[in-house]
N, C-alpha and C positions, 0 to 999 in steps of 0.2 A: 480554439480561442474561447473567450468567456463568451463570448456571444453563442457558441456552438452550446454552453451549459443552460445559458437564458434560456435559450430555445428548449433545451428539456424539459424547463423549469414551467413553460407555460404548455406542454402538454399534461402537465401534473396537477390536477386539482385535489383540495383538500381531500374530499371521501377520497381520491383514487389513491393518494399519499399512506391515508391509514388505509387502506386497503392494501397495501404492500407493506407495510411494517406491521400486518395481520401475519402474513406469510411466515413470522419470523417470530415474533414478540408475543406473548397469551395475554390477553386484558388489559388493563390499562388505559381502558379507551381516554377517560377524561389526559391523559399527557400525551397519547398519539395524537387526539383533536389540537392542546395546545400545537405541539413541534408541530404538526400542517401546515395550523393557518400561519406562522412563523416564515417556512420556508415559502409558502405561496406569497407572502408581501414581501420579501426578497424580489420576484418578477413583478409586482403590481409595482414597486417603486420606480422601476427601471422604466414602466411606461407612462409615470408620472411626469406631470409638465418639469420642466427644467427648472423652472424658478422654486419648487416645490422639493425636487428630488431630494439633493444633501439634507434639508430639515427634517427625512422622515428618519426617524430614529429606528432600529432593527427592535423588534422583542424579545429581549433579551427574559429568558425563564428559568423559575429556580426548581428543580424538579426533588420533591422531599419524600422519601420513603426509607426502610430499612435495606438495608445490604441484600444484594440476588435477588431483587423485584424488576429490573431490565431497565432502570435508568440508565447506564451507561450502554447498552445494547440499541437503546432507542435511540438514541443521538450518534452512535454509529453507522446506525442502515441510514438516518436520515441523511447525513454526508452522503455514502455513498449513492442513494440513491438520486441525489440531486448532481452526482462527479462535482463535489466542491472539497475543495483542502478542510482537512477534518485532524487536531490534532486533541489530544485526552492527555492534561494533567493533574496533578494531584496540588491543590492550595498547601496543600502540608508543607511538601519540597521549597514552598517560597520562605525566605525570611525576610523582617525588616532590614533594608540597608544598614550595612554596618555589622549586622549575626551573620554568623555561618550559614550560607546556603545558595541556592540558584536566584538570580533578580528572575523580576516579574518579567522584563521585556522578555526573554529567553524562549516565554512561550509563545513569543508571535515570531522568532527567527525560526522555529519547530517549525510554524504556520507554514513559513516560508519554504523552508528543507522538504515539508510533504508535498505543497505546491507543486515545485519545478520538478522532481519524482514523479507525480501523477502528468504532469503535461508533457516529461520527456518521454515517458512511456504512451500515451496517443501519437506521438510523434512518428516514435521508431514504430509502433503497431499502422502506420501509416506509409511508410518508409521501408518494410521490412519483406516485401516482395523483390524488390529491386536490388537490397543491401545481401539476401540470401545470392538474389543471381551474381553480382559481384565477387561475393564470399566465393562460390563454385567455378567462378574465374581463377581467381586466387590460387585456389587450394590446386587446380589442377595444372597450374602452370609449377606448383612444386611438385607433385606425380609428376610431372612428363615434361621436364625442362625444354624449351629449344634449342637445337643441336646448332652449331654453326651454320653448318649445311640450310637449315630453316630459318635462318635470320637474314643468310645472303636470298635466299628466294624471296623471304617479303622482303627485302628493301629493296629486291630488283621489280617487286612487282608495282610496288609504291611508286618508283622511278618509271613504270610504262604508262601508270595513272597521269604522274603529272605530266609526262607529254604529251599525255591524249586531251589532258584537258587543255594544256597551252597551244597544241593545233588547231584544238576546235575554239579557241579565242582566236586564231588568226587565219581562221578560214583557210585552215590548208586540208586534204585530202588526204584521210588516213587510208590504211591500209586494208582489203577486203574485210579482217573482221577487226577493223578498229582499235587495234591494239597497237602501238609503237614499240619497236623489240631496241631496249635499250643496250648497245655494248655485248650482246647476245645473238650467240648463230642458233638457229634453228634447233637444232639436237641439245644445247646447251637449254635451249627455251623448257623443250619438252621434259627435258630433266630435272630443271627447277619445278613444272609442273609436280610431277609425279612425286618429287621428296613432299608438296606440299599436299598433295591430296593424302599422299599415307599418314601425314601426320594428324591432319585433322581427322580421318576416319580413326585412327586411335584416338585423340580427344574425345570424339563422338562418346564412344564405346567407355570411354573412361567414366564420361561425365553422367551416362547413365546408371552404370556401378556405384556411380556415388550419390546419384540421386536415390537409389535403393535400399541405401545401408551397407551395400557390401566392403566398401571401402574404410570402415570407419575406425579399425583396428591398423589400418596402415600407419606406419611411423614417418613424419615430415616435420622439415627444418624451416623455422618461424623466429624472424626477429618480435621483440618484446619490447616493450618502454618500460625500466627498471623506475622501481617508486623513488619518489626524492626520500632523501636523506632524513633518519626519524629524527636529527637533534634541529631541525625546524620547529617540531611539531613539541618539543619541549621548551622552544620558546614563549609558547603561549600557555602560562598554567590556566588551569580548572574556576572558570570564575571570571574572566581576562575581559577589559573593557574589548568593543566590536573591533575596534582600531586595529588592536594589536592581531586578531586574528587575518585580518585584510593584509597586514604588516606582513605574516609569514607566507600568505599566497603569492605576495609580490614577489617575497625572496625567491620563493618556488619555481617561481616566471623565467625567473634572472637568470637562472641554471640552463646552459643548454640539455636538450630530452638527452638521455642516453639509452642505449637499446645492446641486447645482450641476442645470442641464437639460442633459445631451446628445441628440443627434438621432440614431439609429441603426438601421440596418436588424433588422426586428421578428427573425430570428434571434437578432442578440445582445441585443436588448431580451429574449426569452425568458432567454437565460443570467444576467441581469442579474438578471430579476424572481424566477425562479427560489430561488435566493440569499435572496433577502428573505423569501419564504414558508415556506425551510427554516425560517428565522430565526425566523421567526412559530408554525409547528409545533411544532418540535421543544424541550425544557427544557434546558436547557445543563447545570442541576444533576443533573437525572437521568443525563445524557450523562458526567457526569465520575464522581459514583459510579459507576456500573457499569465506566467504565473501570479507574479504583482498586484495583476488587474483580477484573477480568480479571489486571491485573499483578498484585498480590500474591497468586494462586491461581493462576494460568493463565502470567504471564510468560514468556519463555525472552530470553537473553540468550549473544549467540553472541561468547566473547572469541577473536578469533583473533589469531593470533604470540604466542600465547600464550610461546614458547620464546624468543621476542626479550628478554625482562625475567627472564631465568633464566640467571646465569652461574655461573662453576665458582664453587662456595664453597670457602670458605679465604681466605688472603690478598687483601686488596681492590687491581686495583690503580686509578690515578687517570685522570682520563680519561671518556669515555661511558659506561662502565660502573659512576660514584659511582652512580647513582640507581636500579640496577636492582630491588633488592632493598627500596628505599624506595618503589617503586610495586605491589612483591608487599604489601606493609605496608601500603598504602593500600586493595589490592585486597580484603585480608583481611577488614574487618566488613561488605564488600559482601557478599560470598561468606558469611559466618557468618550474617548476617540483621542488621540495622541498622533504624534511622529513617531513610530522607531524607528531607528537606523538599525540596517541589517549591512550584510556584506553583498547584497545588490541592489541596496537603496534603500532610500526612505519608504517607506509603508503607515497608511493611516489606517489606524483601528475603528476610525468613524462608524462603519458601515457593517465591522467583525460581527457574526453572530455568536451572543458568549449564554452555553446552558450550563449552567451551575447546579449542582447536586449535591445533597446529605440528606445523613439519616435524623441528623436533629434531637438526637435520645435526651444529650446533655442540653445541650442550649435550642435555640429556637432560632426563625429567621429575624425576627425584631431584635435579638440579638445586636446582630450587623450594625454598623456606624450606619448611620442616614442615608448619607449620603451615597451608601453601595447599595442600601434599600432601594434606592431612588430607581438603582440603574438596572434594575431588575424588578421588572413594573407585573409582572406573569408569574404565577406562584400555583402548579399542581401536586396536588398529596397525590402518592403513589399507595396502591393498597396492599398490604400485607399479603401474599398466595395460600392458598387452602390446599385441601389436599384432593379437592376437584381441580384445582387451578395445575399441579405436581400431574394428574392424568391427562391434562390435555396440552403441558407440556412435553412429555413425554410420546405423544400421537399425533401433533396436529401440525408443530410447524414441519419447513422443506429441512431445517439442518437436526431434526429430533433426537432426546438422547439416543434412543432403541434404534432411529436409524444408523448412527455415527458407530455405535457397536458392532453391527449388524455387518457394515463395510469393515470393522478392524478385523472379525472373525472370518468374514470371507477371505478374506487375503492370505490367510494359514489353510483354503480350498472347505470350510467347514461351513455351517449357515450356522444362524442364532433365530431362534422365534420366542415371540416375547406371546402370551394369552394374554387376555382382558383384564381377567382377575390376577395374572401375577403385576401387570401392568398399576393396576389398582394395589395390591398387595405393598410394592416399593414405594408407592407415594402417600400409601397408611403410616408409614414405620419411620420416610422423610418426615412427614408434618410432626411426628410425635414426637421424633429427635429433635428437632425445631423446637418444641413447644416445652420440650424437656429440655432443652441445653440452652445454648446462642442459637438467634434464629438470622441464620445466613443465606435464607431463599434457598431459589431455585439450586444453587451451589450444595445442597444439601445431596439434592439428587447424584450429582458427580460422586460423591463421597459412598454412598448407598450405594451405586450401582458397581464403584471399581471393588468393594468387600464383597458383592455379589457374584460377580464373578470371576474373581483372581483364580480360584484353581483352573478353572476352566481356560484365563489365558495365559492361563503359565504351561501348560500341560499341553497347548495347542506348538505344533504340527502333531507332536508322537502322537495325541492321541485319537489321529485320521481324520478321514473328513466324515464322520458320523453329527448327524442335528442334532445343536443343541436346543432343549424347549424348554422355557423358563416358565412354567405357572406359577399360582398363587402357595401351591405347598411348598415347592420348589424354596419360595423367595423367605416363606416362613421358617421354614428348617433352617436353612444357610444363614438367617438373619438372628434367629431368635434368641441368640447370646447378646446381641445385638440390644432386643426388643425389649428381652426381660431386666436386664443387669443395668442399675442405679447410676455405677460408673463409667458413664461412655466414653470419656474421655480417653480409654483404654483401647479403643477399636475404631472410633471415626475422630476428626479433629473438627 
């Protein structure tokens, strides 16, 4: 529930917020401090007096820097680390009403889509002890059908139950050990026994098999629910007011389910039955309130190029740039707090958290119509990465380049070790291609390191599991067509 996030939300204080987006992100302190103290007045409003709540308006912040400085990384972990619906789109994508493109509303039905995704999955992770033991019900009752012979035995045992229980409501005196032998001599009893203990000792033995893995190559017969029909989904073109989308789920409804037998090894019969049991578990209603109430409390909504829809004001002139300032106008009751209609209700954007980002080369924030100035009251400059900034990228966070390699090359049984100075070497040759070319951050590094080591993961199994060790001459030799040549456009993008 959102109250389970709240609760995260006030074990989280500011320092401890940038302290964990440290883990991940190098520098930038001035935009980790903004995004904090952001996410922490999120919980501070929640314990606001009531009469006070709705009027606190969210911080909405513009985060400016060039391309690969970790604004968009930053507004990432901070979602995740809060578990709040977190969706990233591009201002570009939007047009004015009326041009080619996707409406504004669209990006809070996303909101929506990631929502119920993120709460259906706490669900089933909540759910998914009990959904397996079911599943292993399932699965084993196609291994090991019951025989006739095992169905008259439990229903004659069923039948000795309920006369044992309707004696003991009428105070009559069962039999020395309790049992009422329904329609059954003695020998016939014990025979029903016996079919039923052997079957269940083979269940037993089954179901341990398969709690092992050994089973999972087995072939078993599973009905299916066959997808509805694709010329539904051709009903609703690309663009389609919400209506008409609600319109084709109804159709969808209307249709009795139909279901088909496939034959498939009990692995994906597991993934298959799985599915059906969430299905069966879990309330779908409960699942969308809660999400509802995570977006319009919890949301964050990352608009980045944001600076793309922002041109010099004054004279208009004609051209790509009619519509910029009619998709600020569109952005604007998103950002002030609105109704949308989605296809599970109304949602207010009152409370959304909206971080906006650009690089600002061309235009500037003052750029912006006023009025979206207004609504973005928090404004931090991102700083351009050095090539100190490139070495401690590279070393310091948990997801690091040199680590992420490190694990591709293991997995072909080989290691990779990066030294100090090669370490330093790659992030000399990054800033310089940067400084030399377009400078695209940290993404530079991506580009440097896959020319750095392509032979090496092309040539990986055949060429065994011998270490690989990247120093500083290493990174020099292999780069320095690289380093020296005018035209790089030839070797990195």
């Amino acid at each position: 529930m959102a109250d389970k996030s709240l609760a995260r939300l006030a074990e989280l204080t500011p320092r401890q917020i940038v302290v964990e987006l440290d883990r991940y992100i190098v520098g930038q302190a001035d935009a980790k401090k903004a995004v904090a103290i952001a996410l922490r007045n999120r919980w501070r409003r929640q314990r606001a007096p009531e009469n006070l709540r709705d009027e606190i308006a969210p911080n909405n912040i513009i985060l400016i820097g060039p391309t690969g400085v970790g604004k968009t990384e930053i507004a990432r972990r901070l979602a995740k680390l809060a578990g709040a619906p977190f969706v990233k789109v591009e201002a570009s994508k939007f047009t004015e009403v009326g041009y080619v493109g996707r409406d504004v509303e669209s990006m809070v039905r996303d909101l929506v889509e990631n929502a119920i995704a993120m709460v259906r999955s706490e669900r089933e992770a909540d759910v998914e002890d009990l959904a397996n033991e079911r599943v292993d019900e399932r699965i084993l009752d196609l291994l090991l059908p019951k025989s006739t012979e095992v169905k008259v035995a439990e229903h004659m045992m069923e039948a000795n139950a309920t006369a044992a229980r309707e004696a003991a409501a009428e105070s009559m005196t069962p039999d020395p050990e309790g049992v009422f032998v329904v329609s059954a001599s003695g020998s016939v009893s014990q025979e029903r026994d016996d079919t039923l203990d052997r079957y269940n000792r083979t269940r037993d033995k089954l179901r341990q098999l398969l709690k092992d893995g050994q089973l999972d190559d087995r072939e078993v017969e599973v009905e299916v629910n066959q997808p509805a029909p694709a010329m539904f989904d051709m009903l609703v073109p690309q663009g389609a007011p919400e209506g008409m989308e609600n319109f084709s789920d109804a159709l969808k409804d209307m249709l009795p389910t139909r279901t088909k037998k496939r034959t498939v090894k009990v692995s994906e019969a597991r993934r298959i039955l799985i599915d059906e049991e969430f299905e069966k578990l879990i309330e779908l209603d409960d699942v969308t309130q809660d999400a509802l109430e995570r977006v319009q409390s919890l949301g964050i909504i990352f608009l980045d190029e944001i600076d793309k829809v922002a041109g010099e004001r004054g004279p208009r002139s004609s051209g790509p740039d009619v519509s910029r300032e009619g998709v600020q106008r569109d952005l604007l009751p998103i950002v002030e707090g609105s109704n949308v209609q989605t296809k599970y209700g109304l949602v207010k954007t009152d409370h959304v958290l909206f971080i906006a980002a650009g690089a600002f080369h061309v235009s500037k924030p003052s750029d912006l119509i006023p009025e979206l100035q207004g609504r973005f009251p928090i404004r931090v400059e991102l700083q351009a990465l050095t090539e100190q900034d490139f070495v401690r990228i590279m070393t310091e966070p948990e997801n690091a380049l040199t680590k992420q390699y490190a694990a591709l090359v293991e997995a072909d049984g080989a290691t990779l070790e990066f030294t100090a100075d090669g370490i330093e070497a790659i992030a000399s040759i990054a800033a310089s291609v940067n400084d030399r070319m377009e400078n695209i951050g940290a993404r530079r590094l991506h580009t440097v390191m896959t020319t750095l080591l392509e032979e090496d993961l092309f040539n990986l199994p055949d060429s065994g599991s011998d270490s690989i060790r990247i120093d500083g001459e290493v990174v020099r030799e292999r780069l320095k067509v690289i380093a020296e040549d005018e035209d790089l456009r030839k070797y990195i993008l």
